[in-house]
N, C-alpha and C positions, 0 to 999 in steps of 0.2 A: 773617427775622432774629430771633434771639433775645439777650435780653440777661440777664445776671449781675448780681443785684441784691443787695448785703452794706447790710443796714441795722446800724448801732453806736446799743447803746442813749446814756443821757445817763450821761456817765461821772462817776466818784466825785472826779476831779480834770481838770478841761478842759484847764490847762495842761499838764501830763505827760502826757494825751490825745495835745494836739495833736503835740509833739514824737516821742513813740513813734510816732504816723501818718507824721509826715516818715518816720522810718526806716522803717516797715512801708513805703511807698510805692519805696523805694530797694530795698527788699528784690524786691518784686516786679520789679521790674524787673530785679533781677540774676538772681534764678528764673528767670523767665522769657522772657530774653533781649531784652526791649524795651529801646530804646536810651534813654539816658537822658533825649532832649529831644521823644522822641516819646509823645504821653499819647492810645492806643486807649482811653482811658476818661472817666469822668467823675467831678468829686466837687463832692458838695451838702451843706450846714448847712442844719438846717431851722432856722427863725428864731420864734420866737411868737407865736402868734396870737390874735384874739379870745375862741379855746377855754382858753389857756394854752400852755403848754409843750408840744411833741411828745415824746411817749416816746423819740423818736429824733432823735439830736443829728448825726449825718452818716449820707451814701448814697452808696454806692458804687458806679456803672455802667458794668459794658464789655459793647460790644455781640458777639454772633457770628454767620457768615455761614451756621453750619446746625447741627443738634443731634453732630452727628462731632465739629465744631470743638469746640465747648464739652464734648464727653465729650474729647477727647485731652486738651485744655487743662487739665481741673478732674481728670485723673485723672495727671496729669503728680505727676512726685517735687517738681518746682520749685515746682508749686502747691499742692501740697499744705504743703509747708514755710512757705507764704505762708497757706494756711488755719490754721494752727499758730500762726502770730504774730497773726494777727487775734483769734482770740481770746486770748491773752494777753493785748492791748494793751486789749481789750474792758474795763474796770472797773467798768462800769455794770450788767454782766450778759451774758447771753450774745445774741453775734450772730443776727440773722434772717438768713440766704438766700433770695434769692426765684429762680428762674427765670420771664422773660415771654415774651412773644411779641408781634412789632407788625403790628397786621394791615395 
């Protein structure tokens, strides 16, 4: 299994963050045909810690069932339109990407 990892740095306004997310998250979904009450993913706020603040204020994780999946998916017009708004909504600086793997 591989997974889809969007880290958002710490943005310049949290409030207008969060709400652009609401919509970025609708978006994807209209891209990409998920139905609106089905969530194939994950979302995390990293919280503070005894180091301080993480660089990274949310994480974003959907997983896929083999590296085809995630190449049609992330090379799709619909996702791509959804990688467009990410970083828009980004105001902290620019998005990470990660690709993993779970052994």
């Amino acid at each position: 299994m591989l997974k889809l990892i969007v880290l958002y740095p710490q943005p310049a306004d949290v409030e207008k963050f969060e709400a652009d997310y609401a919509d970025h998250l609708r978006l994807l979904h209209q891209k990409t045909g998920i139905p609106a009450n089905v969530k194939p993913y994950t979302v995390s706020n990293f919280l503070p810690t005894p180091q301080g603040i993480s660089p990274y204020y949310k994480m974003f994780t959907m997983p896929f069932d083999s590296p085809e999946a995630l190449q049609a998916t992330m090379s799709s017009s619909g996702m791509q339109d959804v990688a467009a708004d990410a970083n828009r909504i980004s105001t902290g600086g620019a998005i990470t990407v990660l690709i993993a793997s779970e052994d």
